[in-house]
C-alpha positions in Angstrom: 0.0 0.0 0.0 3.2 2.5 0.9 4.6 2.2 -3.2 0.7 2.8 -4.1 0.5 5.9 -1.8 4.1 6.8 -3.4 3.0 6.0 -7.1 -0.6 8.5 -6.9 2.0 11.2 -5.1 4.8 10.9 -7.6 1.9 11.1 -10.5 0.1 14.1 -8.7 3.4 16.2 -9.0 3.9 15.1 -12.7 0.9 15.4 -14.4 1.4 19.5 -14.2 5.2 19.1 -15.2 3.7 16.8 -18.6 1.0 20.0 -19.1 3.8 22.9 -18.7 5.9 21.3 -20.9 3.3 20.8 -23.6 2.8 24.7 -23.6 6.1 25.8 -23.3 7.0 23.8 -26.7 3.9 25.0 -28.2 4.4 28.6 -27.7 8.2 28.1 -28.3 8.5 26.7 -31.6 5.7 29.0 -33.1 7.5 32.1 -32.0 10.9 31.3 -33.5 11.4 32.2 -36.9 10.3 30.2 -39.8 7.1 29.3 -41.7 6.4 25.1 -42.5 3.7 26.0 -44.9 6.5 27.9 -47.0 8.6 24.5 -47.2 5.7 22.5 -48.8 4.2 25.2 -51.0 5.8 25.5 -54.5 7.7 28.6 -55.1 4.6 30.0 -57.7 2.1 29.8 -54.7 0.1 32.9 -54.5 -1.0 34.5 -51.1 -4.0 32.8 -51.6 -2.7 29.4 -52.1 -0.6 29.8 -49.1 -3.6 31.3 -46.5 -5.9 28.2 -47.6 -2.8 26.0 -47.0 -2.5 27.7 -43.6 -5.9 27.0 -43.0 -5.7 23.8 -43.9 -3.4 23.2 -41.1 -5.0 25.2 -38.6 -2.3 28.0 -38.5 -4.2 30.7 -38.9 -6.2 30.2 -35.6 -4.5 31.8 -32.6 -2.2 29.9 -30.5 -4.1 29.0 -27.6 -7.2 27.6 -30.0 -4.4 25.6 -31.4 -3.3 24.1 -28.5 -6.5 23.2 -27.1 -7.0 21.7 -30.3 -4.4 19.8 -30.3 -4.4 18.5 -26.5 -7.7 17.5 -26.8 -6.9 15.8 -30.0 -3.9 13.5 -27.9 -6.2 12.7 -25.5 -8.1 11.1 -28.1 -4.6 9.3 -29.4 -4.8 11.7 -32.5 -1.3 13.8 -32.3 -2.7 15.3 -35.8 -1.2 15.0 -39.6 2.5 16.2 -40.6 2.7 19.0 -42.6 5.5 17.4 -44.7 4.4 13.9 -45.4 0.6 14.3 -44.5 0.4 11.1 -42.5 -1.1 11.1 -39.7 1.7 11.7 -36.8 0.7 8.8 -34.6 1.3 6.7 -37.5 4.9 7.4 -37.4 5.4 7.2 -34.0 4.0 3.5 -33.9 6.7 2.9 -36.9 9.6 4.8 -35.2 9.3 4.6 -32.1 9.7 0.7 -31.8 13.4 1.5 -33.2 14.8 3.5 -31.2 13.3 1.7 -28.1 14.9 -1.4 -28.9 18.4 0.3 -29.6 18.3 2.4 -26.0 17.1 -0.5 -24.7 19.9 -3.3 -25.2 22.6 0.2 -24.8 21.0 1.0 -21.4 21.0 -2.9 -20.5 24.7 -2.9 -21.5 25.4 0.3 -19.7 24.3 -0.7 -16.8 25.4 -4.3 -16.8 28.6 -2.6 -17.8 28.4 0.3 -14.8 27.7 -1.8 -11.9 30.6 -4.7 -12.9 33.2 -2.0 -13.3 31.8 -0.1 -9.9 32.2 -2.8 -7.6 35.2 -4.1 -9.1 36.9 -0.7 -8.7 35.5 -0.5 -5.0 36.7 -4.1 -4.7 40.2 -3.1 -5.5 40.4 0.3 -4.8 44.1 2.0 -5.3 45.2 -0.8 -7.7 45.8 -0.9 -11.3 42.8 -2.4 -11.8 40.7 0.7 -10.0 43.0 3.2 -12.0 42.2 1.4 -15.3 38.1 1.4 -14.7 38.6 4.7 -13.4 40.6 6.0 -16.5 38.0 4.4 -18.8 35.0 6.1 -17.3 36.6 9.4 -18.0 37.3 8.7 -21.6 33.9 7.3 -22.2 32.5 10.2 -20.7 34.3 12.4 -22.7 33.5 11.2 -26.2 30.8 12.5 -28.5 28.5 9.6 -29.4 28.7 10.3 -33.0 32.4 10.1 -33.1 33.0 6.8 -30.6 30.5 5.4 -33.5 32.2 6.6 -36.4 35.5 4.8 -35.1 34.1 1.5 -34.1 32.7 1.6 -37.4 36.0 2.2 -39.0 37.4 -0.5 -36.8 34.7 -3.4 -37.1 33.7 -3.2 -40.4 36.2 -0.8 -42.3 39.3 -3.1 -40.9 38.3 -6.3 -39.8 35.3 -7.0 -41.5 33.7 -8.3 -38.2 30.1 -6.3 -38.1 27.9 -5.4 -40.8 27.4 -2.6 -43.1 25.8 0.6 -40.8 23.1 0.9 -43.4 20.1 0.1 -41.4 18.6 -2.8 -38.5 18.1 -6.2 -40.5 19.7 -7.4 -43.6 17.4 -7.9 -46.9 15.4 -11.1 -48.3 15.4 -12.8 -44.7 11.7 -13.0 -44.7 10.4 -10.8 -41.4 6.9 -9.9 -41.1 6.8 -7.0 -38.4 4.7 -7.7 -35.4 5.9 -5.3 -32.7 8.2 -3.5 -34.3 11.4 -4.6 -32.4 12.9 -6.8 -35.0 14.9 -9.1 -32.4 11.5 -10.0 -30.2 9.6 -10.4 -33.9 12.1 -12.9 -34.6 12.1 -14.9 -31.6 8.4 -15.0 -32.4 8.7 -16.2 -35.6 11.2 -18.4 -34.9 13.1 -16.7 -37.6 17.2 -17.6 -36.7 19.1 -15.7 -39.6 17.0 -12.9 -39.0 17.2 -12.9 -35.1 21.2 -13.3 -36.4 21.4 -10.6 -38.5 19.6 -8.4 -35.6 21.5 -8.8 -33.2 24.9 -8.3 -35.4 23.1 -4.6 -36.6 22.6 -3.7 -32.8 26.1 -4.8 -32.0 28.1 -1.7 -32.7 25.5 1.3 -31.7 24.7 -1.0 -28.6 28.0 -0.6 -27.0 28.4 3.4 -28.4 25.4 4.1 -26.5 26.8 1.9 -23.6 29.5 3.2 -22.9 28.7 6.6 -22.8 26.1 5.5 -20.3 27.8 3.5 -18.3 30.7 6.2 -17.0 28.5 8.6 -14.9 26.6 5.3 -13.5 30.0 3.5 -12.9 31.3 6.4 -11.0 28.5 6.1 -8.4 28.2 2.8 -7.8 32.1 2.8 -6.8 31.6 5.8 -4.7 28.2 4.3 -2.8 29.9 0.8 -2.5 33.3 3.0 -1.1 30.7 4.8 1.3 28.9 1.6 2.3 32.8 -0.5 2.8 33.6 2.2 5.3 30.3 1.7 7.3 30.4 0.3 10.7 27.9 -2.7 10.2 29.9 -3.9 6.9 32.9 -3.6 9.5 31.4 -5.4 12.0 30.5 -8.0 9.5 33.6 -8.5 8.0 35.7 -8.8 11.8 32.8 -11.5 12.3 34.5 -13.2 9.7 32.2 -13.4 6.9 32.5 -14.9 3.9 32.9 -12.6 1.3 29.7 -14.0 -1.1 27.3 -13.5 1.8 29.5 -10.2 2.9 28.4 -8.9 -0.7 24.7 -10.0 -1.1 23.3 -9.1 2.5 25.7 -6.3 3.1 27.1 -4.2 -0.1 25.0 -4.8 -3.3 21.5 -3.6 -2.3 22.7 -0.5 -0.4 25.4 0.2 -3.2 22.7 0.6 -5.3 20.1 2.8 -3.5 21.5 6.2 -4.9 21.6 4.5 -8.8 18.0 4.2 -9.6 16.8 7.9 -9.9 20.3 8.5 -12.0 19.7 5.8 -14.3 16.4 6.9 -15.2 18.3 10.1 -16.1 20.3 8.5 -18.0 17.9 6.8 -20.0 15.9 9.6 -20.8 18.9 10.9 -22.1 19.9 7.7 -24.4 16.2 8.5 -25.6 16.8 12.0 -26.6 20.3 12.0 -27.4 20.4 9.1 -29.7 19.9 11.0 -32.9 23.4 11.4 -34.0 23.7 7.5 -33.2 20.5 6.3 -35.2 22.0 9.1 -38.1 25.3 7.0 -38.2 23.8 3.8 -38.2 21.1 4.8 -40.7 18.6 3.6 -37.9 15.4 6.0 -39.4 14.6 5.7 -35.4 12.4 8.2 -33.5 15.4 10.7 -33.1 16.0 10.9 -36.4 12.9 11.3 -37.5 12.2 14.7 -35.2 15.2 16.0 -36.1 14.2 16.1 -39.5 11.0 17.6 -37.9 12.6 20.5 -36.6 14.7 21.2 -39.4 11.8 21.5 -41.9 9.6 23.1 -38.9 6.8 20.1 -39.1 5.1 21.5 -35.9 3.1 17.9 -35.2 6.0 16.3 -35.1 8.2 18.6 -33.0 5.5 18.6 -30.4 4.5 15.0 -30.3 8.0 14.3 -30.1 8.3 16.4 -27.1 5.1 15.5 -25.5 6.3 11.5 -26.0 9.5 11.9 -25.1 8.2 13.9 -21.6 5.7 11.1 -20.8 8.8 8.4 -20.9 10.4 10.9 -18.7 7.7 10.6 -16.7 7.3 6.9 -16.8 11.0 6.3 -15.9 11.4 8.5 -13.0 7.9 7.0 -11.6 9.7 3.5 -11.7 13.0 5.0 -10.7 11.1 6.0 -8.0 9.7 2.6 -7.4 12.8 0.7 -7.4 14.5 3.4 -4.8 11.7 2.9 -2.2 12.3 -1.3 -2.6 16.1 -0.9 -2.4 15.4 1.8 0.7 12.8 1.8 2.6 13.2 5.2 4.0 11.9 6.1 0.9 8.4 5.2 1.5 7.7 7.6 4.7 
């Protein structure tokens, strides 16, 4: 009953964030400069041509018709039409979405796999070579741009040892996939379809670990400081002049309080993987959700800058709910 009272208190204060940040991009990307019905008009439009297209579109209304408009339109699962392709917006976000979920999803799986290994083997042998390594690595990997840590394992893998495949999309051709869900690995497994699940996996290889390890170093960095904090405690002192052994010593003693600080930071983290993974999807020729709002908001296709926003807000919401979750089970302090 505590993580239910904790769950309709966590949703209470985020339900408002969700609605400010629905207005703010509203308002925001109407008032910079820049008109998306002069990108899809031909160049011997007339005036008229271009007011009926703007009424077409709803642009001629003022701005806060159009955003009750349009709210009222998502809570009815219609995020409206694109002004460049004129599909329906919700459309595309059912084809893109599923992408760029499974790619942040295996990266934050690896990152965190990654993260917590590294933390408590650093803790573990704090001072040694191997501490100064992990450490060393975490500051590199936290220093390099996605797009170019991708560029180079692409070089390495496929330009010089001919190990991954060619970055020119998620699946090879002719293997005989029928989309279910969208997420091409779980489709396969489905469909029992091996060369495909193959050729999958091999495409996710290469932007799975970029995203990884970029993930992984502010994640490592606080496991090894929380499991430092928790070695230094007097009950894991106590424990270990009882003589311990070290399995139980870990399990009862350092892994679940180690980890009480790492929930809410790697919800942050995957937020970020989920707006940040554009340049990754563009290297990779992904055509994932990123990619696809960034082409949004170069050509100024208003539906799609807002849904994108609005989306990606509502996993932000999500993730720090279960963030949130996950603390309160590792702490219990959390709950009061």
């Amino acid at each position: 009953m505590r993580v239910f009272a904790l769950i309709l208190r966590r949703l209470q204060r985020l339900i408002p964030v969700l609605i400010g940040v629905s207005v703010l991009c509203f308002v925001l990307i109407r008032v910079l400069p820049g008109d998306p019905i002069l990108s899809i008009v031909p160049e011997t439009a007339t005036a008229e041509d271009i007011e009926r297209t703007r009424v077409r579109y709803g642009l001629d209304q003022p701005i806060s018709i159009q955003y009750f408009k349009y709210m009222r339109g998502v809570l009815h699962g219609d995020f409206g039409t694109s002004i460049q392709t004129n599909r329906l917006v919700v459309e595309q976000i059912r084809e893109r979405l599923p992408r760029t979920l499974e790619l942040i999803g295996y990266g934050f799986l690896f990152s965190l796999v990654l993260s917590i290994s590294l933390g408590f083997l650093s803790a573990a042998k704090v001072g040694r070579l191997v501490d100064h390594t992990s450490r060393f690595g975490v500051l590199i990997g936290n220093s390099l741009p996605e797009f170019w840590l991708a560029l180079v394992l692409i070089l390495v893998f496929f330009g010089w040892l001919d190990w991954a495949p060619a970055p020119i999309g998620r699946i090879d051709t002719d293997l005989g996939l029928e989309p279910l869900t969208g997420f091409l690995t779980f489709d396969a497994l489905i469909s029992r379809n091996w060369p495909a699940l193959r050729s999958a996996f091999s495409h996710l290889i290469l932007p799975v670990v970029t995203l990884g390890i970029v993930g992984a170093a502010p994640m490592m960095r606080s496991v090894r400081a929380s499991a430092l904090e928790v070695m230094q405690s007097p009950g894991y002192r106590c424990a270990t002049a009882h003589g311990m052994n070290s399995r139980e010593l870990f399990w009862r003693y350092l892994f679940r309080e180690s980890l009480v600080p790492l929930p809410v930071l790697a919800g942050l983290i995957f937020g970020n993987l989920l707006g940040g993974s554009v340049l990754v999807e563009y290297v990779f020729s992904w055509q994932g959700f990123g990619q696809w709002a960034l082409r949004g908001l170069l050509l100024r296709d208003y539906p799609v800058i807002q849904s994108f926003v609005l989306v990606t807000a509502g996993f932000y919401v999500v993730i720090f709910l279960i963030a949130d979750i996950v603390q309160a089970m590792l702490d219990p302090r959390v709950r009061l």
